[in-house]
C-alpha positions in Angstrom: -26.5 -106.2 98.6 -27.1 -110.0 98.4 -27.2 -111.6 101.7 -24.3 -114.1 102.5 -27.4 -116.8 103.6 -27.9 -116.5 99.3 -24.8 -117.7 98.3 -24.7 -120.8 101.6 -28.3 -121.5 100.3 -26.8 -122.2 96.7 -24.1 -124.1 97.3 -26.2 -126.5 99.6 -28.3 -127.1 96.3 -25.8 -127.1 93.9 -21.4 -127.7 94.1 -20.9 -125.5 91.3 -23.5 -123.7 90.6 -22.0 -121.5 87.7 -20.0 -124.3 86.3 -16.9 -123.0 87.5 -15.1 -126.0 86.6 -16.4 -127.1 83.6 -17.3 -124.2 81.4 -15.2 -123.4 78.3 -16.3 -119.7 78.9 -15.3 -119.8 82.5 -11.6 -121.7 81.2 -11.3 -119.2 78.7 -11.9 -116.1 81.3 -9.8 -118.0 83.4 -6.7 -118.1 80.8 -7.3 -114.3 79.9 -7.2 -113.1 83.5 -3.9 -115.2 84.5 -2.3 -114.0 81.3 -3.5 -110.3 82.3 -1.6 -110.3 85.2 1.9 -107.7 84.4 4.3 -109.7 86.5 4.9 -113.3 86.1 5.3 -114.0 90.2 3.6 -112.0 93.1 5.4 -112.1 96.8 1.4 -112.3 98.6 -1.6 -111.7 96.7 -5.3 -111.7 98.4 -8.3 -113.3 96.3 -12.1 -112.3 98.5 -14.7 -114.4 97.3 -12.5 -117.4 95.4 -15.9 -119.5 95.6 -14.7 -123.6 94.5 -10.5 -122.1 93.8 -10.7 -122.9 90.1 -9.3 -119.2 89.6 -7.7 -119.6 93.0 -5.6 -122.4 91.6 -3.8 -120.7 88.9 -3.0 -117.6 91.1 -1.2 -120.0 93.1 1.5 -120.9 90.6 2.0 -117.3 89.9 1.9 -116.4 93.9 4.7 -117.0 96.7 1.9 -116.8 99.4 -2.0 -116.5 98.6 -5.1 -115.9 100.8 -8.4 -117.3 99.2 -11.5 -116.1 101.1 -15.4 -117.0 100.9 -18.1 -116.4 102.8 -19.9 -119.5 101.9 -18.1 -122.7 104.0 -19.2 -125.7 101.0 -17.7 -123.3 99.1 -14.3 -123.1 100.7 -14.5 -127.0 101.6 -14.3 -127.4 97.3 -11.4 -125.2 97.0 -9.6 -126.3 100.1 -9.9 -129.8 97.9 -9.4 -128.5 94.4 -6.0 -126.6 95.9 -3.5 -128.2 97.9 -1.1 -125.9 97.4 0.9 -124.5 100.6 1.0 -121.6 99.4 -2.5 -120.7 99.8 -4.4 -119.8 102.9 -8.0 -120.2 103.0 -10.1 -118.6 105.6 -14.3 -117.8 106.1 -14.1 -114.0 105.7 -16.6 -111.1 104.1 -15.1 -108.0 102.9 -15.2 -105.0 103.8 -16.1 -105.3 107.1 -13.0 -107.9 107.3 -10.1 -108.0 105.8 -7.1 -109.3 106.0 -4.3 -108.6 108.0 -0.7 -106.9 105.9 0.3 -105.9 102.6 -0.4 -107.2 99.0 0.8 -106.9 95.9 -1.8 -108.7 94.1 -5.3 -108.0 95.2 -7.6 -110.4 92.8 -11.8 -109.3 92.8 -13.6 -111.8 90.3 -17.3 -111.5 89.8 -17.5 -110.0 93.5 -17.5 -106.6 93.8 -21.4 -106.6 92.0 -22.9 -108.4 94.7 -22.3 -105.4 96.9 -23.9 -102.5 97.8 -22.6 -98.9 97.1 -21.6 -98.6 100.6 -19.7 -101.7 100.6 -18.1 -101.6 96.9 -16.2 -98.2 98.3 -15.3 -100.0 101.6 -13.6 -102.8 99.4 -11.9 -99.7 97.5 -10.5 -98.3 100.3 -9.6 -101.7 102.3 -7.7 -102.6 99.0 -6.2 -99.0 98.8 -4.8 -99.9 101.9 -3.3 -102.7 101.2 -2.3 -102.9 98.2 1.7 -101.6 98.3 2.9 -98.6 95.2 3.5 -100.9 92.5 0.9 -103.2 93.3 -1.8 -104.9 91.2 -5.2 -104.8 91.3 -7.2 -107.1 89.3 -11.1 -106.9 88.4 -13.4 -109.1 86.2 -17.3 -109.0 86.0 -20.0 -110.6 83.9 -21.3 -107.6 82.2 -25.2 -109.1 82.0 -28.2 -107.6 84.7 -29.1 -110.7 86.9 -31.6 -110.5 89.9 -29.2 -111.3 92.9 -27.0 -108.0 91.8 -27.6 -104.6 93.5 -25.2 -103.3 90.0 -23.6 -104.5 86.9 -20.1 -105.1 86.2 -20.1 -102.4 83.6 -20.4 -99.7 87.0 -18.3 -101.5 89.5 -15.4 -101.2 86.4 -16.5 -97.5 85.9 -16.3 -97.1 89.7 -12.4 -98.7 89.8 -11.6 -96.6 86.8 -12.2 -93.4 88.5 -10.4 -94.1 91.9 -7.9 -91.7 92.5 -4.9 -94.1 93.6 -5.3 -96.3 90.4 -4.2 -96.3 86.8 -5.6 -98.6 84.9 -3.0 -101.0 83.1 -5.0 -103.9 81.1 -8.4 -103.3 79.9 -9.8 -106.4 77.4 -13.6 -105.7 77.1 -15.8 -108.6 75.6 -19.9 -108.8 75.3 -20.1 -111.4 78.8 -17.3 -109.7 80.8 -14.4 -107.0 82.0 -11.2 -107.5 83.0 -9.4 -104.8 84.2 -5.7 -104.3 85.8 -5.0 -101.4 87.8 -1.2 -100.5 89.1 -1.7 -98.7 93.1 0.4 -95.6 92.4 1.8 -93.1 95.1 2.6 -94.0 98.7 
């Protein structure tokens, strides 16, 4: 699992360190995963790990309430500034050992879940499980390369969502660099 102390010691170095804001690739993954989402507006959606709210700010105009977590506060300052909307609440949180309070019919993990350990990546499973209401969304998109800070890839935290029983997988749009994947909560 990568330490939270990882992530504050990056963004004390760097304000975006993955060029969240000015990559095409990131724009274009961006566009993809808003345009992935089956309904056009969600009643409250939850978002762990929203890093600088560049993805945080289009799930706001698609949201009627949002809360945006991060672990890393010069993180959360830069997206508490790049999103002004009131419909978003941003709070320092660090699933699963927290999560928030309520139901959600959007739950949004991008380029999270593979920071994680096993442990943890089935905590945020059943925490969303939870959560998320019959009928409910649950969105997932990982960079599919190995890279040193990463316990797994996104290629097994995808094959790890795919088998939960509770899911049925919706949208799946696979491409060399990432996954995106949609999954509808089913039952009660």
């Amino acid at each position: 699992m990568t330490e939270p102390a990882y992530f504050d010691e990056l963004y004390a170095r760097v304000d975006d360190p993955w060029g969240l804001s000015t990559s095409d690739y990131e724009q274009r993954k961006y566009a993809l995963t808003l345009a992935a989402l089956p309904r056009p507006r969600y009643s409250r959606g939850f978002e762990p790990g929203c890093a600088i709210g560049v993805l945080t700010a289009g799930l706001a105009e698609r949201c009627e309430r949002l809360v945006s977590w991060d672990n890393a506060p010069r993180a959360l300052e830069q997206a508490r500034a790049r999103v002004t909307s009131d419909a978003v609440t941003f709070e320092t949180g660090r699933v699963p050992k927290q999560w928030p309070q309520g139901s959600f019919d959007l739950v949004v993990i991008s380029e999270l879940l593979y920071f994680l350990s096993e442990a943890d990546r089935g905590g945020v499973l059943v925490r969303t499980l939870e959560s998320l209401e019959p009928g409910g969304h649950l969105m997932a998109v990982h960079w599919r390369h190995a890279f040193t800070e990463a316990p797994s890839s996104g290629d097994e935290v995808h094959a790890e969502l795919a088998s939960a029983p509770g899911l049925e997988r919706l949208v799946e749009h696979v491409e060399p660099d990432f996954l995106l994947g949609v999954w509808q909560r089913t039952g009660g």
